[in-house]
N, C-alpha and C positions, 0 to 999 in steps of 0.2 A: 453579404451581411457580416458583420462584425460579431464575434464572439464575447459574452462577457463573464467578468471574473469581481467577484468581490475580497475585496480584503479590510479586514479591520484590526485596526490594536487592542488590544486588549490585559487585563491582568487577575490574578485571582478573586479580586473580589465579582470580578462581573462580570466571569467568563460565560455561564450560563445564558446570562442575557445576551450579550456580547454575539454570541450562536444562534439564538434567534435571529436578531437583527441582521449578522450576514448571511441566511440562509433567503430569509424575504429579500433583500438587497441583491440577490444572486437568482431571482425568482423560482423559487425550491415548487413553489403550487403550479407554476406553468409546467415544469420538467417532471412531476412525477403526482399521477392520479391517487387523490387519497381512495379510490374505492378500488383498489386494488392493493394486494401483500407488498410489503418494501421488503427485499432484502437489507441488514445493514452488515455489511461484509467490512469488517474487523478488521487490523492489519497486528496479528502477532509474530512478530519478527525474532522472539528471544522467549524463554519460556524463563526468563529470570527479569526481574523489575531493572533497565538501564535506561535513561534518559535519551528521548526524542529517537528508541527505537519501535515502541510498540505505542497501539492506538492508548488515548487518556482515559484514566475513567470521565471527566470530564467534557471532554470531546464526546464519548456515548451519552452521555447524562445531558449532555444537555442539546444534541439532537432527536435525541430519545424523547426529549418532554416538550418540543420544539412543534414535533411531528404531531405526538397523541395531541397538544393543544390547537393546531391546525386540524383533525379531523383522522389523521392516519394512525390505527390502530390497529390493523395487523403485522407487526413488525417481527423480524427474524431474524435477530444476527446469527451470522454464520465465517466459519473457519474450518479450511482442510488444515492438515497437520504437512509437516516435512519428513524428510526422514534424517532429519538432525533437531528438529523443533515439536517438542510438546505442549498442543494448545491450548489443552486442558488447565498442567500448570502455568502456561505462562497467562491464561484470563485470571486465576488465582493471582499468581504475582503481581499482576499488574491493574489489581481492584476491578475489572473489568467483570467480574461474577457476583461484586456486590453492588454493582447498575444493576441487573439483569435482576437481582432479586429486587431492590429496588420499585423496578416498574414492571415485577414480574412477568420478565420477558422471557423464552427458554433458548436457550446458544443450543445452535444444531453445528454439531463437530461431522461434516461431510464425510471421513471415511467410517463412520459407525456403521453398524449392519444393517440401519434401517433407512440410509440412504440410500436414495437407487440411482443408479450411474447409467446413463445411455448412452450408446451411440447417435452420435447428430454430424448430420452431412450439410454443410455451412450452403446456406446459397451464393456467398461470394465465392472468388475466387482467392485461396489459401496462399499465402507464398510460404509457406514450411510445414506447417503444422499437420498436414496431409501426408505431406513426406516423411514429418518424425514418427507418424504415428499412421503406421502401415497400413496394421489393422481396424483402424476407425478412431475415430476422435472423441473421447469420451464426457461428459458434462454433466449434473448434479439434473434430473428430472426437477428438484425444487426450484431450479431457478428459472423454470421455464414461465412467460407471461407473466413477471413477478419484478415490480420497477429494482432497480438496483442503488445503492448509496454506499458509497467506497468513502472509508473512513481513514486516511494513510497519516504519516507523518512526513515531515517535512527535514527532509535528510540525503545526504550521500550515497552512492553504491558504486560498489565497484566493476560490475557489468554495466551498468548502464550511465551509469557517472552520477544521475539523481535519478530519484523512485517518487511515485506520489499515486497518483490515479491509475493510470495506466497500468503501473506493475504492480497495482492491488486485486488484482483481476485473475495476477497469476496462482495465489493462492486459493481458489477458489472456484474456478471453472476447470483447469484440469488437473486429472484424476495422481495417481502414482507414476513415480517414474519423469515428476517436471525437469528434474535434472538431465535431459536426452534433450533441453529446448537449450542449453544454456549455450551452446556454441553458433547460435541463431537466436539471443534472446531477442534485440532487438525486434527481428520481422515476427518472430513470435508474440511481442506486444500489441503488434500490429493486427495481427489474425486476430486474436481475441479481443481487441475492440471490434472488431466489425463483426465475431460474434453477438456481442455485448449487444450491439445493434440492432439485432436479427430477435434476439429470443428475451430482452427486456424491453417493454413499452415506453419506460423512463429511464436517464441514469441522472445520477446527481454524487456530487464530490463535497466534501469537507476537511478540509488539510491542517491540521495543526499546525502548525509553527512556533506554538509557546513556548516550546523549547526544540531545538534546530539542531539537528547531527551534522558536524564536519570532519572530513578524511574516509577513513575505512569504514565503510556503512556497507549494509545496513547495521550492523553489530557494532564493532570495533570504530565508534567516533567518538569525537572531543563537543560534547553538548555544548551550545552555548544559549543563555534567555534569551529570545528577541519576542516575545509577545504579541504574532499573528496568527490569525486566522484566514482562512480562505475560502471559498466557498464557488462554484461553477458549474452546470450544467454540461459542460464543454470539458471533458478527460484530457483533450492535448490542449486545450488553452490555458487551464491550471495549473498543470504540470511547467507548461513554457513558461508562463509569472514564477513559480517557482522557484522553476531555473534562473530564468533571469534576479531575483531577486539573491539568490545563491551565487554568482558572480558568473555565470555560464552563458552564455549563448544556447539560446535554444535551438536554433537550427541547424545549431553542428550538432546535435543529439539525435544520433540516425531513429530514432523508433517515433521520435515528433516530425523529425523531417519528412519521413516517411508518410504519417500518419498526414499530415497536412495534403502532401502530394496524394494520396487518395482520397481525398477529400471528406478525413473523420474526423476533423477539427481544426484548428486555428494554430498554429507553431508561429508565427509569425508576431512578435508585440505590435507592430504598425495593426496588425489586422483582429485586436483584440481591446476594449472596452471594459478601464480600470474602474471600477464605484467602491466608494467607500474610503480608505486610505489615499491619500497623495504614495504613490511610494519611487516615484522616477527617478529618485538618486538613491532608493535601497542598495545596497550592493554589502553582502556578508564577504566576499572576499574568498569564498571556500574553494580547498580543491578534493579531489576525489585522489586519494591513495590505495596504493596498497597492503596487504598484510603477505605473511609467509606463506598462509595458507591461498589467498588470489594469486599471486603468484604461481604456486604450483596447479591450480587450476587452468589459470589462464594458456598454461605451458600446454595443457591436453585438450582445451578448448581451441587456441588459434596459435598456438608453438610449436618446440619441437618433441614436442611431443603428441600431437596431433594423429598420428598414425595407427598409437596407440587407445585412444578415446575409445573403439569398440572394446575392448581387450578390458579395459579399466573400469568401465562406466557399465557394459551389458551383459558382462559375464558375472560368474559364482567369487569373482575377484571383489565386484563393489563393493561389497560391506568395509573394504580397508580402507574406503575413502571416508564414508562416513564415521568410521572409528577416530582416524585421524581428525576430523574437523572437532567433531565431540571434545577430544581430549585437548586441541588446542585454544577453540572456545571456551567449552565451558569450565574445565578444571585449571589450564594454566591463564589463560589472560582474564578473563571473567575473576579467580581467584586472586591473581597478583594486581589487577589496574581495576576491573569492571566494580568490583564492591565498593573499593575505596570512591572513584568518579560518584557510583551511587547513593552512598551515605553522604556524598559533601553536598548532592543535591539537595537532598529527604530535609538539610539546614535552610534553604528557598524556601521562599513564599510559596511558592509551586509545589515542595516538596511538603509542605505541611496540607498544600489540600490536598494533596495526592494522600497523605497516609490519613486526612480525615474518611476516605471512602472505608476504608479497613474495615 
């Protein structure tokens, strides 16, 4: 059976509605029981306001009012933090805290203290995630029998080449220390969809594309408008339209290729079921770059510097990595390129309903 995927164009004036319509077009009431809690699992990528990296306030607003008018009324956005990313500020930054009041919804920020974290012994079988994670594999008690709605953007990375569904999972089910996955992110996306499968009833995707990161993502891209939406039931089949629509093959992206070869989704466009948009000569052209800082990663993820990844990554040495990213993100590039990018957006039609959530 074919997997499907909705996509629709869209623009400020009628994005709201525009979310409705591809979420029923993408059958949102088949994939997830309104008499049950939705998770809606956020994607904050930056704790400062930059284009096409963190979820819209629009994007939540208006699945947010999507759901309550279909019947679903217990809702839960939710976000772990990183240990270079502040969630707190970056749902301030990025109007995400004035939806929430809004439709007086409460953001559960997973490592607070009144989260409880357990151990969970996956009934499949792991390809890593067992192994990173010696002593047990840890996961949020709230997500347990609670449908899930991964809300991502539509952008580059440089570990994976593009993000969407799949790598919104990661922020979210496990616990501290997600940096020990990165030299296996791929099979690690892998593991945690067939989590996903185990211990939510429903999942459901809605991908922004209203404005689209290319090069150095998730952070460091060159936004560009293209005014889609997405919408699927199916985590690898969204992601693959994605891709493909991002100029990618999706079955050279080992964590779909993967992911279809187990049989947790759809990687394949022949085997996937377009509604809504014509989009068969989209193609944005993008490629996935580098920055100074990927680079020197990459060097102790799969280089020569690999030898050293214990020594750097799980000793009392850490903290100089995340020092280093901090200062080269947030204060030099964020300072010298990231503002400028983001004020010339905030002049968009986009950016003005972005600053009417304020």
């Amino acid at each position: 059976m074919r997997s499907k995927v909705a996509v629709v164009k869209t623009n400020p004036r009628t994005v709201l509605e525009d979310i409705k319509h591809l979420m029923d077009l993408a059958g949102v009431r088949r994939h997830l029981r309104d008499s049950l809690p939705t998770i809606l699992k956020v994607n904050i990528t930056w704790h400062f306001y930059y284009p096409a990296c963190s979820t819209t306030p629009w994007q939540l607003d208006g699945v947010v009012k999507a759901l309550k008018e279909w019947g679903y009324h217990d809702l839960i956005p939710a976000q772990n933090r990183t240990v270079v990313i502040n969630p707190k500020l970056g749902a301030e930054n990025n109007h995400l805290t004035s939806v929430m009041k809004k439709h007086k919804l409460r953001f559960v920020y997973l490592y607070e203290p009144d989260v409880e974290w357990i151990y969970y012994k996956p009934k499949s079988k792991m390809l890593v995630l067992d192994k990173v994670y010696k002593d047990g594999i840890q996961i949020p008690r709230l997500f347990m029998g609670k449908n899930a709605l991964h809300l991502p953007t539509m952008k580059t990375h440089v570990f994976t080449t593009i993000t969407g569904a799949m790598k919104n999972a990661f922020g979210g089910l496990l616990n501290d220390n997600r940096h020990w996955t990165h030299s296996v992110i791929h099979e690690t996306l892998v593991d945690l969809l067939q989590i996903q499968k185990e211990i939510h009833p429903g999942i459901f995707c809605v991908t922004d594309g209203t404005i689209a990161g290319d090069g150095a993502g998730p952070r460091l891209m060159h936004p560009h408008v293209k005014n889609y939406l997405l919408a699927s039931g199916d985590s690898v089949a969204i992601d693959a339209v994605t891709a493909k629509m991002m100029g990618f093959d999706p079955l050279s992206l080992k964590f779909l290729y993967l992911a279809q070869q187990m049989g947790l989704g759809k990687a394949d466009p022949r085997e996937i079921e377009i509604v809504g948009e014509d989009i068969e000569r989209v193609n944005f052209h993008y490629q996935m770059k580098d920055t100074f800082a990927s680079r020197g990663q990459k060097a102790i993820y799969w280089g020569p510097l690999k030898p050293l990844e214990y020594l750097l990554l799980r000793t009392p040495l850490v903290p100089w990595s995340f020092i280093a990213s901090r200062f080269y993100h947030d204060y030099y590039w964020y300072g010298v390129h990231g503002k400028k990018i983001a004020r010339k957006f905030l002049q968009t039609a986009w950016g003005e309903l972005f600053t009417s959530y304020r």
